[in-house]
C-alpha positions as CSV (number, residue, x, y, z in Angstrom):
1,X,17.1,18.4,29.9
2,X,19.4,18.8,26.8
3,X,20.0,15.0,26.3
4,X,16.0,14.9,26.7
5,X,15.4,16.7,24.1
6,X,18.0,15.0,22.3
7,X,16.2,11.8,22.9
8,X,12.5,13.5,21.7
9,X,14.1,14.9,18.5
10,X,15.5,11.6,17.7
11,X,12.4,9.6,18.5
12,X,10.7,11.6,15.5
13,X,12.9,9.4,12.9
14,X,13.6,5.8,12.5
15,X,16.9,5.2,13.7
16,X,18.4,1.8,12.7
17,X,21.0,0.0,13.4
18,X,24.0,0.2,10.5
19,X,27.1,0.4,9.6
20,X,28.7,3.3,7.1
21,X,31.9,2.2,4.8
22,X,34.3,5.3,5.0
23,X,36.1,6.3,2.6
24,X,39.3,4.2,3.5
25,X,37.3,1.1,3.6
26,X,36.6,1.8,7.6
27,X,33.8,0.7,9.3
28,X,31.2,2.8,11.0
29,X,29.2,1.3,13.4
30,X,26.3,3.1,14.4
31,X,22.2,4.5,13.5
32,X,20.8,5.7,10.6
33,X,17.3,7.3,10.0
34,X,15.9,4.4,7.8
35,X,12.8,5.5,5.5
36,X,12.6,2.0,3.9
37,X,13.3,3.7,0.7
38,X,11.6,3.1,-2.8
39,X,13.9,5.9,-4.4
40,X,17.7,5.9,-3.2
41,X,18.4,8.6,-0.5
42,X,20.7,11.2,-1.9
43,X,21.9,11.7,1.8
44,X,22.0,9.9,4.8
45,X,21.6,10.9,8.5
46,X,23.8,8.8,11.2
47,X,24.4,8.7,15.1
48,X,27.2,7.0,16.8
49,X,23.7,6.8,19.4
50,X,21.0,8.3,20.3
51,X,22.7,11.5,22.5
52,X,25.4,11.5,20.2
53,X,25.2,14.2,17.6
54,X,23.6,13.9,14.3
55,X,25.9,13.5,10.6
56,X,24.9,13.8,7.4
57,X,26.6,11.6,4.9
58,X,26.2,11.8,1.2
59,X,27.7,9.5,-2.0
60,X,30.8,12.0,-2.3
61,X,31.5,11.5,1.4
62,X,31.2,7.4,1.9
63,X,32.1,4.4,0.0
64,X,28.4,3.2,1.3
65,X,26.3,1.9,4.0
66,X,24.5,-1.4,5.5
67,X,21.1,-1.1,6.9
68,X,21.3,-4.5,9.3
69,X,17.5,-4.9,10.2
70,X,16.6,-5.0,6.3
71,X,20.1,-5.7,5.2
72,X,20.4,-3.4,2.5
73,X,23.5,-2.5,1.2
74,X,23.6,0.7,-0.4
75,X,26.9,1.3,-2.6
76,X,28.5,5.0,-3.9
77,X,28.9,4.8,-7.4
78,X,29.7,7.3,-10.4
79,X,27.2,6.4,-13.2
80,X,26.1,8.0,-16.4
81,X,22.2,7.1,-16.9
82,X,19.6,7.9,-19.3
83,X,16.7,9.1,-17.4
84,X,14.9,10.3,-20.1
85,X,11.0,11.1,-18.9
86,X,9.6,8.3,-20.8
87,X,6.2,8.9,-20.9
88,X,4.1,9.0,-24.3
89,X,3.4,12.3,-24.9
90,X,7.3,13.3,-23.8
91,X,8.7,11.0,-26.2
92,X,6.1,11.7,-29.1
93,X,7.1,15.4,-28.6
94,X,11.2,15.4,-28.5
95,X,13.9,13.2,-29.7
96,X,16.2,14.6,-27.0
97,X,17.5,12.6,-24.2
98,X,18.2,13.2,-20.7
99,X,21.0,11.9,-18.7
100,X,22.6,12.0,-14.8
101,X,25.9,11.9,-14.8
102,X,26.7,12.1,-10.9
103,X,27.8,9.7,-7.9
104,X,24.9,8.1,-6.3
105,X,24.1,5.3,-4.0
106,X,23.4,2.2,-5.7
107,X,21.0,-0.8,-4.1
108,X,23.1,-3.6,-4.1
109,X,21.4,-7.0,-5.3
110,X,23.7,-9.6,-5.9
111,X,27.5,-9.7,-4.9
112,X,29.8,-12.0,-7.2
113,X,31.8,-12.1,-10.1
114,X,29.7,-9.2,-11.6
115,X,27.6,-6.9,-9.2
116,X,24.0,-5.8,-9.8
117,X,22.7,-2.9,-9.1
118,X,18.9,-0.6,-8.6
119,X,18.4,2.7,-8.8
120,X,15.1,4.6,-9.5
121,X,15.1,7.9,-10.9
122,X,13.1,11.2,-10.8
123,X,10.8,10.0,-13.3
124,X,10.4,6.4,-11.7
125,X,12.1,4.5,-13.7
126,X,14.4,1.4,-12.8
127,X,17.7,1.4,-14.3
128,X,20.2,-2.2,-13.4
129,X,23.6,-1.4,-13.5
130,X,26.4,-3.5,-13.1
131,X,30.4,-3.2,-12.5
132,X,33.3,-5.9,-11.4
133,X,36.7,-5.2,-9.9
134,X,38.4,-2.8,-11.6
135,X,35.2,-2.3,-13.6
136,X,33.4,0.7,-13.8
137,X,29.0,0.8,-13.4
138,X,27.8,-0.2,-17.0
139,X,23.9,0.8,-17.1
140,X,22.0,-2.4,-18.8
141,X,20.0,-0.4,-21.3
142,X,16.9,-0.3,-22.2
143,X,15.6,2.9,-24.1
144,X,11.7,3.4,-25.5
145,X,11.7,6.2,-28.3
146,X,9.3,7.1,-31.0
147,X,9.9,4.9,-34.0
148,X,11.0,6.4,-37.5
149,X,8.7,7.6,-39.7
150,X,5.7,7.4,-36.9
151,X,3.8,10.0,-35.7
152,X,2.3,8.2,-32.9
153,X,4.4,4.5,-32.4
154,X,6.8,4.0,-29.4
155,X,9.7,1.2,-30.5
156,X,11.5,-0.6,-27.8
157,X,14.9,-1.6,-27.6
158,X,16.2,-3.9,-25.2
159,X,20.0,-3.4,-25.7
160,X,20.5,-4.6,-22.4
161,X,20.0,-8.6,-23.9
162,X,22.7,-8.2,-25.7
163,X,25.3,-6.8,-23.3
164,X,24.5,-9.6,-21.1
165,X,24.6,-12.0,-23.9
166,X,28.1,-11.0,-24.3
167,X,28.6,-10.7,-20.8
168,X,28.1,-13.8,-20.1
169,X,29.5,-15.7,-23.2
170,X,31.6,-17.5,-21.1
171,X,28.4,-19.8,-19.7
172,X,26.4,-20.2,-23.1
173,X,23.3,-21.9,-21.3
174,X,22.9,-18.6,-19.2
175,X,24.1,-16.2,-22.0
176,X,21.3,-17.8,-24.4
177,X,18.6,-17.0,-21.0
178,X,20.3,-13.6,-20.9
179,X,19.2,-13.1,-25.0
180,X,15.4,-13.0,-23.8
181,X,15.4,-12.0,-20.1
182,X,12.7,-10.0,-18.9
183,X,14.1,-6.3,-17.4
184,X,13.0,-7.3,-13.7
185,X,15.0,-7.6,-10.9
186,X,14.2,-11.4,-10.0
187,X,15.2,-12.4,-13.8
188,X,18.2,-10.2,-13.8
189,X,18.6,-10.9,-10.0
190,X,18.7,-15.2,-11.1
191,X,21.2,-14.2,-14.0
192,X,23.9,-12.8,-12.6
193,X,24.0,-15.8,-9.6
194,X,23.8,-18.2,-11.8
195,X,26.6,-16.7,-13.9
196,X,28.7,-16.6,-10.3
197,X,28.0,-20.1,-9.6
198,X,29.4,-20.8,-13.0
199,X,32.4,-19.3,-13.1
200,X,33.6,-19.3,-9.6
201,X,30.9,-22.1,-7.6
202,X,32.8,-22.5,-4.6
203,X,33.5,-18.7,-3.4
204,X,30.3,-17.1,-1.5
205,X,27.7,-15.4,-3.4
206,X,25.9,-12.8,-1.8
207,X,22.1,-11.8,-2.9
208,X,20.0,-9.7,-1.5
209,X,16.8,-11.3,-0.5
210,X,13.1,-10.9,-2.2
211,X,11.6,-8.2,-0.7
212,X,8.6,-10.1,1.3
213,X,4.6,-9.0,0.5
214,X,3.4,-6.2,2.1
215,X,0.1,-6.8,1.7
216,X,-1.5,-7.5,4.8
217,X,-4.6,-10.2,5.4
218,X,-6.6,-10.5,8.7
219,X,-10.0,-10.6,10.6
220,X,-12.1,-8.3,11.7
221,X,-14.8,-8.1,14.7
222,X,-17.1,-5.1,15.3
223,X,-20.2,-3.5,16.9
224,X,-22.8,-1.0,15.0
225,X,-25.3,0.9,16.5
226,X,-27.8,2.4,13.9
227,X,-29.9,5.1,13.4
228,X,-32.8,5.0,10.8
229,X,-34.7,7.6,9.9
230,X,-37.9,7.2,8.1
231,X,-38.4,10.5,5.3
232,X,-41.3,11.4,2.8
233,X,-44.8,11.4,1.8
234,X,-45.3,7.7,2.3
235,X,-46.9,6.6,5.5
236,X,-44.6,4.8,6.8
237,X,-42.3,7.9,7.7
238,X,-45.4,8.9,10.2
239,X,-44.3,6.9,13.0
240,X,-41.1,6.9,15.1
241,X,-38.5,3.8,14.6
242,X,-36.0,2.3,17.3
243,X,-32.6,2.2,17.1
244,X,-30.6,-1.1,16.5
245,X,-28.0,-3.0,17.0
246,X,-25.3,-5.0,15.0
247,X,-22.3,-7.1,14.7
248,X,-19.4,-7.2,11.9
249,X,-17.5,-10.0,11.9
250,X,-15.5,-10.6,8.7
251,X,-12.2,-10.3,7.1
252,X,-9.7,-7.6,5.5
253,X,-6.6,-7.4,2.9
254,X,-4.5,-4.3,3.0
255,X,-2.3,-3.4,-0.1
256,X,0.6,-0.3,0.6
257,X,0.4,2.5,-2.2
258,X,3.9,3.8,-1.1
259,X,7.4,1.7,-0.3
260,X,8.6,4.1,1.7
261,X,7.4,4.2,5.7
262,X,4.2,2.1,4.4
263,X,1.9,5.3,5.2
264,X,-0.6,5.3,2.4
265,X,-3.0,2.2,2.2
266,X,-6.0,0.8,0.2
267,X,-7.9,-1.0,1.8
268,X,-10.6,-3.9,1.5
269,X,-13.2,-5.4,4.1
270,X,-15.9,-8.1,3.7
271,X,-17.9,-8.5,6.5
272,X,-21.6,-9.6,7.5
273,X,-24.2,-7.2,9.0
274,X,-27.8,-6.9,9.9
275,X,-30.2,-4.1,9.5
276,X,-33.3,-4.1,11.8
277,X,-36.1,-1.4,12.5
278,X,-39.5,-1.3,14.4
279,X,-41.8,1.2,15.1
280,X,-45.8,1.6,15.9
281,X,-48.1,4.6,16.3
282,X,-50.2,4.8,18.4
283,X,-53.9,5.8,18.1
284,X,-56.4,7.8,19.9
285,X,-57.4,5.1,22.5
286,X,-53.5,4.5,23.5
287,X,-53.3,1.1,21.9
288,X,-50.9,0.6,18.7
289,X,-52.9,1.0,15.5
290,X,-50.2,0.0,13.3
291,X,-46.8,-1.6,13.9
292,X,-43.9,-2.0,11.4
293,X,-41.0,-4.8,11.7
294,X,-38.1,-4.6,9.4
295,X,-34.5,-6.6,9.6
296,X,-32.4,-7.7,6.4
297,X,-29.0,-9.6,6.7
298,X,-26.2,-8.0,4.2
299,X,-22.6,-9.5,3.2
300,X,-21.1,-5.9,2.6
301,X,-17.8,-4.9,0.7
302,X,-15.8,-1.8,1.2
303,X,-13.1,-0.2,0.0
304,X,-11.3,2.8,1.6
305,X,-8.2,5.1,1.2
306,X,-6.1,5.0,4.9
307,X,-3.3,7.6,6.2
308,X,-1.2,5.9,8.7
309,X,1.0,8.4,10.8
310,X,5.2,6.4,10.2
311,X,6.5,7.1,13.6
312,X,6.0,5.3,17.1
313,X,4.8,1.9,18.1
314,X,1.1,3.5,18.6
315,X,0.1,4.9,15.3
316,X,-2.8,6.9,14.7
317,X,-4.3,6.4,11.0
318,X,-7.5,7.9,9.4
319,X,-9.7,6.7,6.3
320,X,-12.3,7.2,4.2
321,X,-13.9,4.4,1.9
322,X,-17.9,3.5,-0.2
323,X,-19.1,0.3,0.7
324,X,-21.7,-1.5,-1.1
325,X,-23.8,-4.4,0.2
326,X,-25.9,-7.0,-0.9
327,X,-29.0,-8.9,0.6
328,X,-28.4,-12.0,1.9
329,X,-32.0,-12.7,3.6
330,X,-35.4,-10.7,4.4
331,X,-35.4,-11.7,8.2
332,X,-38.9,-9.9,8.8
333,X,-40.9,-7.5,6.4
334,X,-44.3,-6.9,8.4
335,X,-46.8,-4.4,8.2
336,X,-49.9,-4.6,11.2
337,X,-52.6,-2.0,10.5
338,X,-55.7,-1.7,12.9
339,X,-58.6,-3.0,10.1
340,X,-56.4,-4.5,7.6
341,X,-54.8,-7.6,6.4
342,X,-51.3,-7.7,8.0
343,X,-48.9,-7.7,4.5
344,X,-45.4,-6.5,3.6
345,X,-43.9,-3.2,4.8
346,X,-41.4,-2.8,2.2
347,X,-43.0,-4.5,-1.4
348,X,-39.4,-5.5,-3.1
349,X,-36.7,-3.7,-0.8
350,X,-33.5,-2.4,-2.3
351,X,-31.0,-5.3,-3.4
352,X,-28.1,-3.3,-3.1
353,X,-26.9,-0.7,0.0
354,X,-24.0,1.8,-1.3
355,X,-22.6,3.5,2.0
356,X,-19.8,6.0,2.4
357,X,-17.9,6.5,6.0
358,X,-14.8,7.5,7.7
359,X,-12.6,6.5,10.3
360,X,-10.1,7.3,12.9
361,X,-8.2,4.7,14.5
362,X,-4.5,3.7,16.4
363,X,-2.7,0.8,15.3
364,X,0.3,-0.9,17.6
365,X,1.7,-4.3,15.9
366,X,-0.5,-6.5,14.3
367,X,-3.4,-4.9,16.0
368,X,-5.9,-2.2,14.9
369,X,-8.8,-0.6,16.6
370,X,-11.2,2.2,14.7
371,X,-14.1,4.1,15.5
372,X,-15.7,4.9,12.5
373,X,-18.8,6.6,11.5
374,X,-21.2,5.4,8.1
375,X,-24.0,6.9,6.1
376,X,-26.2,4.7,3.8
377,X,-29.0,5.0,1.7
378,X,-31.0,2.0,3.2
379,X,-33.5,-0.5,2.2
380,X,-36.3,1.5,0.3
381,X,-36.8,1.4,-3.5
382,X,-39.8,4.1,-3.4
383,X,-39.4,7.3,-4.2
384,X,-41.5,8.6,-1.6
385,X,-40.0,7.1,1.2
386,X,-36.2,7.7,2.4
387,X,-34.4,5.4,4.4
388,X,-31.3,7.0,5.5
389,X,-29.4,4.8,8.2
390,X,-26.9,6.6,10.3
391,X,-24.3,4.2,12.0
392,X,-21.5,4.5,14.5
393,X,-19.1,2.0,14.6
394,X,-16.2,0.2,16.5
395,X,-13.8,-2.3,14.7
396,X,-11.1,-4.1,15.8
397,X,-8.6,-6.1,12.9
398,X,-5.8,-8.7,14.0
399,X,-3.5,-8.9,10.8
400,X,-2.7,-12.5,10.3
């Protein structure tokens, strides 16, 4: 029972295979609860295995540690950093400067004759650091501040060119790059292996790969079944409607608002639908004495706002979106009256359909499936006549 529950309290992080760099330049084979970190961790959780017992490591207490599914390596480092709160109306305000001065781990990027560095602070901010053998981390600096004699201008300085200008001097051709790099880890990333590969080309290089896009792309197939409901003074809300039916095929891109665990989405979907309605009262004889037939073909867009629970192969996920679609065809538009010309139900139907809806849904691999639940204002531009359409809905998306 004890090693069961164990098991269960493990299961509710990500364990990952890793390895932790002791102290005396040991290694540690083992797990690691992985949170596919945006910010560095400022402590670590580790498991010889799953039964084993769990250890908490921080920057003071390893040299570092290698995630092997993502291969990160994360490095402890003392640094000094500015991490000033940049922001306008901070910097407009104050002169004064913030710094960390603290050991931290570092995300390693490039391995060679010089080693680059990430770290985000509290306030979000990206700072590149660098060190060598026998060198201690240098932060590559660049610092925004309100310009002299401005009330309201920010002046940027990008002393970080020139210490790599220096730093490099050595190569020319990549020191004169360095003089007008951009501060982004591919450009600084690309400077500092091409620096290895000139000094020292035949010893290995190590570089930590391009994260790959998370933005996700794939097809979609569903079913609606939909209400309508006819309200108001105009006299086509006197006689009952029939439900209908519909299919959504069409396609979706997925964008992650968070790094870490991937739980917060937006979402987009552009799919094809079709909205039909018939109804007929009847008079006093029992025979229809008028009959109303109504179907328009929409390419609709929406855009949502999805949870997705971080743990498990079966996640559970909710969202909420708008949707807006446009006409694509008037299918049928008829109006039969008993004594009367037959003519058009609906004289100019509404172009556009705004919806909102919500969701809940489990999602295992590349595979989602939702039942979600829609409300729309329908097809009538009159005043006196509402068109409310109620929908139910199931949808299933295969990422590509």
């Amino acid at each position: 029972m004890l090693i069961l529950c164990t098991l269960q309290a493990a299961a509710q992080k990500n364990y990952v295979p890793a390895i932790i760099i002791t102290p005396e330049s040991d290694s540690l084979r083992g797990l690691v609860d992985y949170r596919n970190w945006r910010k560095a961790p400022e402590s670590i959780h580790f498991r010889k295995d799953l039964s084993a017992a769990e250890q908490t490591f921080t920057p003071l207490d390893i040299r570092g540690f290698l995630i092997l599914p993502a291969n990160e390596l994360y490095v402890s480092r003392p640094v000094k950093l500015d991490i000033t709160d940049e922001s306008i109306d901070r910097l407009l305000a104050t002169d004064e400067r913030e710094h960390l001065e603290d050991t931290v781990f570092l995300l390693n990027i490039v391995q060679g004759v010089y080693n680059l560095y990430v770290y985000m602070d509290e306030h979000d901010r990206y700072h590149y650091v660098y060190d060598a053998e026998g060198q201690p981390v240098q932060e590559l600096q660049v610092l925004r501040k309100k310009a002299p004699g401005s009330s309201s201008a920010i002046l940027t300085l990008n002393h970080y060119q020139q210490q790599l200008y220096l730093l490099f001097g050595d190569c020319p051709s990549i020191a004169k790059r360095a003089s007008r790099a951009s501060y982004r880890e591919n450009n600084l990333r690309e400077l500092f292996a091409a620096y290895h590969r000139c000094r020292q080309p035949s010893t290995a290089l190590t570089i930590k790969q391009t994260e790959k896009s998370s933005v996700r792309w794939g097809v979609l197939a569903g079913f609606s079944a939909n209400t309508i409901r006819f309200t108001g003074d105009h006299p086509l809300a006197r006689m009952p409607y029939t439900s209908s039916a519909s299919v959504l095929p069409g396609l979706f891109l997925d964008i992650p608002c968070s790094r870490q665990r991937q739980q917060y989405w937006l979402g987009a979907e552009l799919y094809y639908k079709t909205q039909d309605a018939s109804g007929e009262r009847i008079g006093a004889r029992g025979q229809p004495v008028e009959q109303v037939d109504l179907k328009f073909t929409y390419l609709q867009l929406n855009v949502m706002f999805r949870y997705v629970y971080p743990k498990g192969r079966v996640r559970p996920f909710v969202n909420v979106g708008w949707g807006n679609a446009v006409v694509l065809s008037e299918n049928e538009n008829k109006r039969f009256r008993e004594g009367y010309r037959d003519s058009e139900a609906i004289d100019g139907p509404r172009k556009h359909e705004g919806s909102i809806f919500g969701g809940l849904g489990v999602q295992y691999g590349r595979f989602q499936v939702e039942a979600r639940h829609a409300r729309t204002n329908g097809f009538s531009p009159y005043n006196a006549l509402g068109t409310g359409i109620r929908s139910w809905q199931g949808v299933v998306r295969v990422r590509i």
